[in-house]
N, C-alpha and C positions, 0 to 999 in steps of 0.2 A: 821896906819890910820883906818883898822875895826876894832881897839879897840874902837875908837870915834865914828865911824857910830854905832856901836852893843849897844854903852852905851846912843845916844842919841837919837836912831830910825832910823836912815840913811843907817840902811842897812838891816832893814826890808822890802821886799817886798808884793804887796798885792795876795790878793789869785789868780792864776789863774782862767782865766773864762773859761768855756766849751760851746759847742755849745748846741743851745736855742734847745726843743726838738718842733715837729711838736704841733698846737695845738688842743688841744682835747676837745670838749663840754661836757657838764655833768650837768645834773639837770637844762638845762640853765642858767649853768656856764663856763666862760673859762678860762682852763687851761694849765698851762703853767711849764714845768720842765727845772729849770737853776741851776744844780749841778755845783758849782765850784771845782776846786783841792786843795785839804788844807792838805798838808804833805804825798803828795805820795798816798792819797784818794780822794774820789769825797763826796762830806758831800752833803746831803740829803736836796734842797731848791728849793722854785718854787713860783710860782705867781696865784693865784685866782681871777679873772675878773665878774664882772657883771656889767649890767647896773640897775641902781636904779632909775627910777622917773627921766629918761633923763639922769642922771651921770651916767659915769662912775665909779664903785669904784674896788678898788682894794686891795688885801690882799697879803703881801708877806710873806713869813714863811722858817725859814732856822729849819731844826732840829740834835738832834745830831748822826744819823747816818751814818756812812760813808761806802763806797763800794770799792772796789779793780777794779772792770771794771764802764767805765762812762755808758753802759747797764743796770748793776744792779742798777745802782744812776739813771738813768732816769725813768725806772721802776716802784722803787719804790716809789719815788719822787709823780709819778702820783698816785700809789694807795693811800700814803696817802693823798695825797691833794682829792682824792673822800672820803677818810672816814671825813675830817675835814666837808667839806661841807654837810657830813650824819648826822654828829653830832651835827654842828654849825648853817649851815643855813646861813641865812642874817646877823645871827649875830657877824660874820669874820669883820666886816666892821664898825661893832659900832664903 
């Protein structure tokens, strides 16, 4: 039988999720670090909030680095989501 689930997707699981980290302002930005578990790491993903002209917009960004403690993936998660918004600006949300 998990020859069938492995050959038609039935026994892939989705990533685990980890706990949402506190949220942090920035530039009047907010942010948000939500590493999930992807093979015994925590991969490096989180969310960038602003309000635009009364909306809400929002930018999510998963990248490819992963971490061995969900500390260093929450971490870093937030450094780089401060350097995206050094770099990018408003323009995450185009």
């Amino acid at each position: 039988m998990s020859f069938w689930k492995s050959l038609f997707g039935g026994g892939a699981s989705a990533p685990a999720s980890a706990p949402r980290s506190e949220v942090v302002e920035y530039k009047g930005y907010t942010i948000r670090a939500e590493p999930f578990q992807n093979n015994g790491q925590y991969q490096t993903a989180g969310v960038i909030e602003k309000e635009i002209g009364g909306v809400r917009k929002e930018h999510r960004f998963i990248r490819a680095d992963s971490h061995a403690a969900l500390d260093d993936a929450m971490s870093f998660t937030l450094s780089k989501a401060r350097q995206i918004v050094d770099l990018q600006g408003d323009r995450i949300f185009e």
